[in-house]
C-alpha positions in Angstrom: 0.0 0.0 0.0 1.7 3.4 -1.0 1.6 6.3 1.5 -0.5 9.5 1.3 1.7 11.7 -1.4 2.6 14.8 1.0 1.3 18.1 -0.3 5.3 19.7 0.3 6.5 17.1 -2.5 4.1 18.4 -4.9 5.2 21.9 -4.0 8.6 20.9 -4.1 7.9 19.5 -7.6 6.6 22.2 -9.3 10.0 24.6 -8.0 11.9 22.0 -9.7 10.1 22.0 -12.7 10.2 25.7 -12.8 14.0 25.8 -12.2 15.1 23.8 -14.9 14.3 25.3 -19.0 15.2 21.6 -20.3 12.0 20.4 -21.3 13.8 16.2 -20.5 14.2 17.5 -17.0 10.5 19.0 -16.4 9.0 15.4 -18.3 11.6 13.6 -15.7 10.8 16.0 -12.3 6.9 15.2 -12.8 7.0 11.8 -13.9 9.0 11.1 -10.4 6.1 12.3 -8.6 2.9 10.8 -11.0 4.2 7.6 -10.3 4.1 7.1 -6.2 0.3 9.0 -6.5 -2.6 6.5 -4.9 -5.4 6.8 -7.7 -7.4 9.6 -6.2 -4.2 12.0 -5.8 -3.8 11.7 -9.3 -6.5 13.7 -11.0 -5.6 17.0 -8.1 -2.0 16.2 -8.7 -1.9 16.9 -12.5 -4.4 19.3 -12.4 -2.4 21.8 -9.9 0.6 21.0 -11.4 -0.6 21.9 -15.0 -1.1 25.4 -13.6 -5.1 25.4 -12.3 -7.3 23.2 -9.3 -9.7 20.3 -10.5 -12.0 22.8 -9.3 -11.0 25.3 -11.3 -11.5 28.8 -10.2 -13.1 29.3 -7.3 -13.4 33.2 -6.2 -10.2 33.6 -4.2 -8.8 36.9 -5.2 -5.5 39.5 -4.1 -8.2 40.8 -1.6 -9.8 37.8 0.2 -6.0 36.5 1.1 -4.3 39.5 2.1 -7.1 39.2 4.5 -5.1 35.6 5.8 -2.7 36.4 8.3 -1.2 33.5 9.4 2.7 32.2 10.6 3.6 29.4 8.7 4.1 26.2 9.5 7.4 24.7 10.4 7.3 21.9 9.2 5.0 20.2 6.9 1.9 18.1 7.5 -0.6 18.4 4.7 -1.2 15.9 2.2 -2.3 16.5 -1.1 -5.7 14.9 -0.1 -6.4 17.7 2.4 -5.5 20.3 0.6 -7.8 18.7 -2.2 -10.6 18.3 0.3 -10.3 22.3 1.6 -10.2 23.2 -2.2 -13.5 21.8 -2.5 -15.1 23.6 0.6 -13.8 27.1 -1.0 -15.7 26.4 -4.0 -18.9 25.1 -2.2 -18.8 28.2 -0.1 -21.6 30.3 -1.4 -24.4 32.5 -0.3 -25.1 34.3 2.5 -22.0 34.3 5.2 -19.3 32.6 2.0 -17.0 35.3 2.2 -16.7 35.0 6.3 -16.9 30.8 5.8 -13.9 31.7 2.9 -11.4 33.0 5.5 -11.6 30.8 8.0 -11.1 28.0 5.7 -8.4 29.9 4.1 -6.8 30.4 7.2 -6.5 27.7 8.6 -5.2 25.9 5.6 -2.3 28.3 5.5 -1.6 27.8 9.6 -0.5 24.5 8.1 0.9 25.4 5.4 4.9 25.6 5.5 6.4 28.8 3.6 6.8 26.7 0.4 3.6 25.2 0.5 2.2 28.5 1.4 3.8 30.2 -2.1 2.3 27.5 -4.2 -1.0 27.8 -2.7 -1.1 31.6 -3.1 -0.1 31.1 -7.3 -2.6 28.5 -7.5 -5.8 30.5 -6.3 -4.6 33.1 -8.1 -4.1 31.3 -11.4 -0.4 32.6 -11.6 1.3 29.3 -10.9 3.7 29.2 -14.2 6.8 26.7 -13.8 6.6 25.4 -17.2 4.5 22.3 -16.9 2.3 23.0 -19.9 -0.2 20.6 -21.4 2.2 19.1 -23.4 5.4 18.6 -21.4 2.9 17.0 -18.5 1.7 14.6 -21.3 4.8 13.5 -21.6 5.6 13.0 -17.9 2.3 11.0 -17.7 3.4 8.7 -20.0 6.6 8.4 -18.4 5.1 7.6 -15.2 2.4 4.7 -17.1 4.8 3.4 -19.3 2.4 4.2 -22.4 3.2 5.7 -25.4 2.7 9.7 -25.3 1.1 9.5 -29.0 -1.7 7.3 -26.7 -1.7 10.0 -23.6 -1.9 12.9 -26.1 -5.0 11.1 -27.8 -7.4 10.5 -25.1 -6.5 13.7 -23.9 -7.9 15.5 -27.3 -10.7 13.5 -27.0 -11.5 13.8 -23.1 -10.7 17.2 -23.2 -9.6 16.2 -19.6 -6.0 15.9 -19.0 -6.3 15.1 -15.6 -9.0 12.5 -15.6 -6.3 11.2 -18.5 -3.6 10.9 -16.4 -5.6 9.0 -14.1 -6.2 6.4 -16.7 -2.9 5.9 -18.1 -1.8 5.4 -14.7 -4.0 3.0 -13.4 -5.5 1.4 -16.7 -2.8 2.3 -19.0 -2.9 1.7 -22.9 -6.0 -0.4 -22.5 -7.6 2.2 -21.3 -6.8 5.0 -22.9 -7.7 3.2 -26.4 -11.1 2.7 -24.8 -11.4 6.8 -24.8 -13.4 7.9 -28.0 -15.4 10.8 -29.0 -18.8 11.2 -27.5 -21.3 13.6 -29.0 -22.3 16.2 -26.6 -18.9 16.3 -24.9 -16.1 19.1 -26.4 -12.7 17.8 -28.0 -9.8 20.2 -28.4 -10.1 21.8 -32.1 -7.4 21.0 -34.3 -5.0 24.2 -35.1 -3.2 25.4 -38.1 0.3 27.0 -38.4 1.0 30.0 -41.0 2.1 30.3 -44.3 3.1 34.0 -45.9 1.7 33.2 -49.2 -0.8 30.5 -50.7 2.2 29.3 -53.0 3.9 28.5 -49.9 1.2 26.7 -48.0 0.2 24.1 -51.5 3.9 23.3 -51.8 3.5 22.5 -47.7 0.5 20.9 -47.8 0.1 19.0 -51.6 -3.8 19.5 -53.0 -5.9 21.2 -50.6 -9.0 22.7 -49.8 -8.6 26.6 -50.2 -11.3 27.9 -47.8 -11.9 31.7 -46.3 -10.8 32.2 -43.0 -13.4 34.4 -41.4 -13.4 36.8 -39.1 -15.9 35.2 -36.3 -15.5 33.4 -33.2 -14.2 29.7 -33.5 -17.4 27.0 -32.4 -17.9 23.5 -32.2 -21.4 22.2 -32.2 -23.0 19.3 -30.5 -26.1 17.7 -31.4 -27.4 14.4 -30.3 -31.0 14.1 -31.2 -33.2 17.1 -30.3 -30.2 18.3 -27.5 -27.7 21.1 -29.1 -24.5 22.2 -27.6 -22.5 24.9 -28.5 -18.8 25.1 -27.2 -16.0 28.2 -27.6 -12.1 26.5 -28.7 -11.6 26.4 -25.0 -14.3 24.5 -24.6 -17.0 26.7 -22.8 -20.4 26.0 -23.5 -22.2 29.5 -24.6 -25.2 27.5 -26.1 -27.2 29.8 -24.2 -25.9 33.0 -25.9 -26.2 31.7 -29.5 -29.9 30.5 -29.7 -30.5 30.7 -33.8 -27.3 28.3 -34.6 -28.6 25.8 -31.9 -32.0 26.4 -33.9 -30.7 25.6 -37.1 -28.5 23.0 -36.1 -31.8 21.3 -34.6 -33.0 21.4 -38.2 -30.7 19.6 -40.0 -31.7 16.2 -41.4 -29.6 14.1 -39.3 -30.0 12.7 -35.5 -26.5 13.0 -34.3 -23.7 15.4 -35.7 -20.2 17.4 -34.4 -19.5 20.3 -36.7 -16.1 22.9 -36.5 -17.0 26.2 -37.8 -17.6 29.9 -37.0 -19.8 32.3 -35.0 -19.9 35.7 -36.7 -22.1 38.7 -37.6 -23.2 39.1 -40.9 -24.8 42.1 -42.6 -27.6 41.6 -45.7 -24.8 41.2 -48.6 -22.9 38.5 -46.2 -20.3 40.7 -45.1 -18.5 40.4 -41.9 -19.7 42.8 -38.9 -16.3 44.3 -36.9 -14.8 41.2 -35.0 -15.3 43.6 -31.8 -19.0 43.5 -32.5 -19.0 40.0 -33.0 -16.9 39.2 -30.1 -19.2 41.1 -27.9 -22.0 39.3 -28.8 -20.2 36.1 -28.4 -18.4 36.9 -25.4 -21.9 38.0 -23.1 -25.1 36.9 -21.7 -27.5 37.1 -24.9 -29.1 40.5 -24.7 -33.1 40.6 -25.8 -33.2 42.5 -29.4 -29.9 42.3 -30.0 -29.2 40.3 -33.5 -27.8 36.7 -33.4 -24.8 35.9 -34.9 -24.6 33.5 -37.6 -22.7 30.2 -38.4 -20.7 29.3 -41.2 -19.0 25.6 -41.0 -16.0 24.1 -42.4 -15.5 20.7 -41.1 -17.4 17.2 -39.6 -16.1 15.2 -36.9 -19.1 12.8 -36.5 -22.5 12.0 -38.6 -25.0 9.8 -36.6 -23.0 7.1 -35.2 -19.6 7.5 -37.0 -16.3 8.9 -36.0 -15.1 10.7 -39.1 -11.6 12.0 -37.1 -9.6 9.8 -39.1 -11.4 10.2 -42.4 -9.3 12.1 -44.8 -10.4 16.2 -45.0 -11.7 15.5 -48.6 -14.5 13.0 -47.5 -15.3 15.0 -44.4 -15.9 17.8 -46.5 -17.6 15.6 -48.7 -20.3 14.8 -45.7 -20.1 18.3 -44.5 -21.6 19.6 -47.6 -24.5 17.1 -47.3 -25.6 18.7 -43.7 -24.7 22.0 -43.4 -25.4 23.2 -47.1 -25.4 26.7 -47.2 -23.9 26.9 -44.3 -20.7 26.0 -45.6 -17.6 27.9 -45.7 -16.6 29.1 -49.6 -13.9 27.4 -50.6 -12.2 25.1 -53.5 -10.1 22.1 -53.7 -6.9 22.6 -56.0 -3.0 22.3 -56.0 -3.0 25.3 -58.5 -1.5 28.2 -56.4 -3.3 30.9 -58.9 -6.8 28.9 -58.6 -5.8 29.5 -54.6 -4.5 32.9 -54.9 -8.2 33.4 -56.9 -9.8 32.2 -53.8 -8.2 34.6 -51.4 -8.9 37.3 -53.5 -12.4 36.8 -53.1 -12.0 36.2 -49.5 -10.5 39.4 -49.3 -13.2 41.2 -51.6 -16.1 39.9 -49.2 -14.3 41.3 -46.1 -13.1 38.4 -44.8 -9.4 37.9 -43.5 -7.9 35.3 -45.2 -7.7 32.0 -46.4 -7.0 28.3 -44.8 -4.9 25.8 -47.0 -5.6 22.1 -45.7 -4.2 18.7 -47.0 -6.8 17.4 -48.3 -6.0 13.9 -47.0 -5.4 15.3 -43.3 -6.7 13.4 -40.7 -8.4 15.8 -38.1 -5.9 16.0 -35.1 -7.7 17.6 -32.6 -5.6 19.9 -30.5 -2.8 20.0 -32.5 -0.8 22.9 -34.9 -0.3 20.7 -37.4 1.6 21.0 -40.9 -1.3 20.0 -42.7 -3.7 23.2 -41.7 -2.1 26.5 -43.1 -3.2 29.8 -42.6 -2.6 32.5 -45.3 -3.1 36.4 -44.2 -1.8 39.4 -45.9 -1.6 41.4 -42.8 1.4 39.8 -40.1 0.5 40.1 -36.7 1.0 38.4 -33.3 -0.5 37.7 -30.6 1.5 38.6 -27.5 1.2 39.4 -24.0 1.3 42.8 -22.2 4.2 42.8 -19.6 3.6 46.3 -18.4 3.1 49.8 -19.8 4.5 53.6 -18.9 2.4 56.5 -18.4 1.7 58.6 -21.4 2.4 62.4 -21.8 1.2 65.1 -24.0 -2.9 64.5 -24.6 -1.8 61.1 -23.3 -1.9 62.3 -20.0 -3.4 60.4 -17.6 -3.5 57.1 -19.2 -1.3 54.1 -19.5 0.3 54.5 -23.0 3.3 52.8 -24.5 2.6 49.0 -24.3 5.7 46.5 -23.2 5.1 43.4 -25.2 6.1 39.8 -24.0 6.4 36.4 -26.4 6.0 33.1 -24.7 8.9 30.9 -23.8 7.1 26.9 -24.7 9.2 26.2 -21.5 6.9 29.0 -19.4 6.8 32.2 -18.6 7.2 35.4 -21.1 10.2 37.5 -22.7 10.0 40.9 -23.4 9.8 41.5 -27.7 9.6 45.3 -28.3 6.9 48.2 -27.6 4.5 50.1 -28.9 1.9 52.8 -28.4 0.7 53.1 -31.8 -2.7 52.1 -32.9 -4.4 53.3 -29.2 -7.6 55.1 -29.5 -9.1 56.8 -26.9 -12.0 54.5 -25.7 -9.3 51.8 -25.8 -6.8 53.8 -24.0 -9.0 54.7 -21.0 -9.8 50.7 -21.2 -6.2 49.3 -21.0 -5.2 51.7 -18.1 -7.9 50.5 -16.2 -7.5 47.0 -16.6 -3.5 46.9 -16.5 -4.1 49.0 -13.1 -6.1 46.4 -11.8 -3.5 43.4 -12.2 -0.5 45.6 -11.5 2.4 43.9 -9.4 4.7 46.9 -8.8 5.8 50.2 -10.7 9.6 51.2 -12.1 9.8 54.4 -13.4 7.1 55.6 -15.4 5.8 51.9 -15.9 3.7 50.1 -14.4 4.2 46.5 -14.6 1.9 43.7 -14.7 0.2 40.0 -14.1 0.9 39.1 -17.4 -2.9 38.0 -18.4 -4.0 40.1 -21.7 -3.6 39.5 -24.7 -3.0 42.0 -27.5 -3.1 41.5 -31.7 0.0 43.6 -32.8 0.9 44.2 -36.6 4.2 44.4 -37.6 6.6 45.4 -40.9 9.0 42.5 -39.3 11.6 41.6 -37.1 15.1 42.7 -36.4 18.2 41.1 -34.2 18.4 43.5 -31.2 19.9 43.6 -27.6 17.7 45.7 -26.6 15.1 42.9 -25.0 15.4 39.7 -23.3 13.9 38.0 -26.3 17.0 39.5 -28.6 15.1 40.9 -30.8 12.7 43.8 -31.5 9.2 44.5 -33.3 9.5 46.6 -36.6 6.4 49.0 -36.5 4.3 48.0 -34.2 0.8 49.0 -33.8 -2.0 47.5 -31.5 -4.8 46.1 -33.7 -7.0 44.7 -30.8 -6.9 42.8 -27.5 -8.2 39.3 -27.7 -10.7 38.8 -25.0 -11.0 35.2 -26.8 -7.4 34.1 -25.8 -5.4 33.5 -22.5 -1.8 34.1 -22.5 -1.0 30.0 -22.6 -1.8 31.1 -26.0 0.3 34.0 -27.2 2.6 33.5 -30.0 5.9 31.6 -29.0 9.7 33.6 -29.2 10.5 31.5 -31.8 7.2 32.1 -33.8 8.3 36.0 -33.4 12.1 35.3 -34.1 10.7 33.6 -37.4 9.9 36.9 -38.6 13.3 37.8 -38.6 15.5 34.6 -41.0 13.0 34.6 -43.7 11.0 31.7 -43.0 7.5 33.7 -43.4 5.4 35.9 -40.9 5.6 33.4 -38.1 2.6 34.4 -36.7 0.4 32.0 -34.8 -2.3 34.8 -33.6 -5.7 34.7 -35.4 -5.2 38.2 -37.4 -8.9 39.2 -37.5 -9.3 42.9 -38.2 -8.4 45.9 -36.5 -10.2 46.3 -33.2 -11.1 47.2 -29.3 -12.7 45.0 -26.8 
């Protein structure tokens, strides 16, 4: 019988894992520790480690634990079961009297809690706990720890949309049971992803014959339907069927009994021209307001038709079956290995408003959260998406607000280097916005800056890249302006340093952010 797993080892853990940059050493740290869990540690375990509790957020703020006073303990005593079990009584704390119930529960937690243990636990509730053991390094470590291939963890996890409950498979049912792990209609999978090409020429002589197909300017869904039941989930896996009542409608209508379709929420005017992604995303993003206009749903791909899996059915026939449920509802596009018959089709992309095109193999399997080769996206515009670090007070008519944006890339190991700045592109309304939210998650000020959690995202265009010392990343934006923040995105999915130091040795735009339109949130 293996002992309780102490809650100071898991601590201790994640400080090694956050030491070390060498992705072999994080798989290794983690691994160590997945493997002497008892099965109901595991599903905490990997779900603190990978940055968030299995109960997710639960309203523990800055405020409530400055209110937690406590010495810490000398030496440690909790075990990763009780800290599990006072996790769940935070969360179940509601209604009249939470907020007094909250403290005590907090407190005395923390009285047990050793310095260490304390630090972690303060991260967690705070969602800031970034050591580097993203999705895919503890995929790896899982497999480590079962002994199953990572090809099989990384699977199940795309279809679970559960790493944790995952883990606790591989670990205790291992390959057997992750193989029994399949889609189920009604239940999100990751969406598959695409990485960028600077020119449709480019992305055929990537990808082979392809379907050319506009990339538009909405909101990324995935719908559900399983007889007269619809679900509508966002690409992180939300469900906002509530907010979009007339695609759940139309959905409902479609001659089949059970389908999953990957499209696109987004506002359309009477010639079938994209509304401002701000306006869409504003819909999208609230509580459906009465009078307000739905936003439509244009679909471009088929993951299951009424009892059949069609993830590892070549694009070509899924589009194939796509066309004979959605119809209309279809996004435009053509299947060729002709870059001027592609070119042709992001032209007219282009001339409808839209924002570009998607080149995809058309014998690609659909790999559900991956960036695979086999998707490309083509925009004329280059842009990132990358994370604001801090920014310094403005002067002039900028008086007043926080102004000239410090920009940060994403190391894949964790954490965020510092790429360039900019304070072009800022309107007003959007200026007044940023200051207020940047002064809300500001950690401390040097100078005239004000720096920050590092939690928005913001689209930037850019001319390019150029070798500099002047940043941690070693190398600076060419012309940056702001184009939008991304309300849609968290920073675990900013562009990478080496997506942004692509722009610099010629091997395209780099870009991995979604390049919709100019906008404010």
């Amino acid at each position: 019988m293996m002992d309780a797993v102490r809650f100071a080892e898991l601590a201790a853990t994640s400080d090694a894992v956050a030491a070390t940059g060498a992705r072999s050493a994080k798989v290794r740290a983690l691994a160590d520790l997945l493997a002497r869990l008892v099965p109901d540690e595991v599903v905490p375990a990997v779900a603190m480690l990978a940055g968030e509790a299995r109960q997710g957020r639960i309203g523990v703020g800055w405020a409530l634990l400055a209110e937690v006073d406590v010495p810490a303990a000398p030496e440690p005593s909790l075990t990763l079961a009780e800290v599990d079990a006072a996790l769940d009584a935070l969360a179940e704390a509601r209604g009249s009297g939470s907020a007094a119930r909250r403290r005590r529960l907090l407190a005395e937690l923390f009285a047990r809690a050793t310095e260490a243990e304390a630090s972690f636990l303060r991260r967690l509730l705070l969602g800031e706990l970034r050591q580097g053991a993203l999705e895919g390094v503890m995929a790896d470590a899982v497999a480590r720890a079962a002994g199953v291939p990572v090809a099989a963890v990384r699977r199940a996890a795309m279809l679970a949309g559960d790493l944790p409950r995952v883990a606790g498979l591989a670990l205790h049912g291992g390959e057997e049971a992750l193989a029994a792990v399949s889609m189920e209609v009604l239940r999100p999978v990751l969406p598959m992803l695409a990485a960028t090409s600077p020119d449709v020429a480019d992305a055929l002589a990537a990808c082979g014959r392809s379907s050319v197909e506009w990339k538009l300017d909405g909101a990324r869904i995935q719908v559900h339907r399983a007889g007269d039941e619809v679900r509508i989930f966002t690409r992180n896996l939300n469900d906002v069927t509530e907010r979009l009542p007339s695609i759940a409608a139309a959905v409902r209508a479609m001659p089949v009994d059970a389908v999953v379709l990957d499209g696109e929420a987004i506002g359309l005017d009477d010639e079938e021209r994209p509304h401002a992604f701000q306006d869409t995303m504003s819909r999208f993003g609230t509580q459906r307001v009465a009078g307000a206009p739905d936003l439509a749903a244009r679909f471009f791909d088929c993951l299951h038709l009424d009892g059949r899996d069609l993830l590892d059915e070549p694009l070509e026939r899924r589009l194939e079956v796509l066309a004979g449920v959605v119809g209309a509802w279809r996004i435009p596009g053509r299947l060729t290995d002709d870059p001027v018959e592609a070119a042709a089709v992001l032209d007219d992309a282009l001339a409808n408003g839209h924002e570009g095109v998607m080149v995809k193999a058309a014998g690609s399997r659909y790999e559900a959260g991956r960036r695979g080769a086999t998707w490309r996206k083509v925009k004329p515009v280059r842009t990132l998406d990358l994370v604001v670090l801090g920014a310094e007070w403005g002067h002039g008519r900028r008086r007043g607000w926080l102004s000239n944006l410090h920009l940060g890339a994403r190391r894949p190991e964790g954490g965020f280097v510092m790429v360039g700045k900019t304070f072009k592109g800022l309107t007003d309304e959007l200026l007044a916005w940023q200051t207020a939210e940047l002064l809300a998650r500001e950690e401390r000020r040097d100078g005239i800056a004000v720096l920050v959690r590092p939690e928005l995202v913001v689209e930037v265009a850019l001319d390019g890249v150029q070798v500099s010392r002047r940043y941690a990343g070693g190398v600076a934006l060419r012309f940056a302006r702001v184009r939008r923040y991304r309300p849609d995105k968290g920073p675990d999915e900013a562009d990478t340093i080496d997506a942004v130091r692509a722009l610099g040795n010629g091997r395209g735009n780099g870009a991995t952010g979604a390049g919709r339109g100019p906008g404010a949130p």
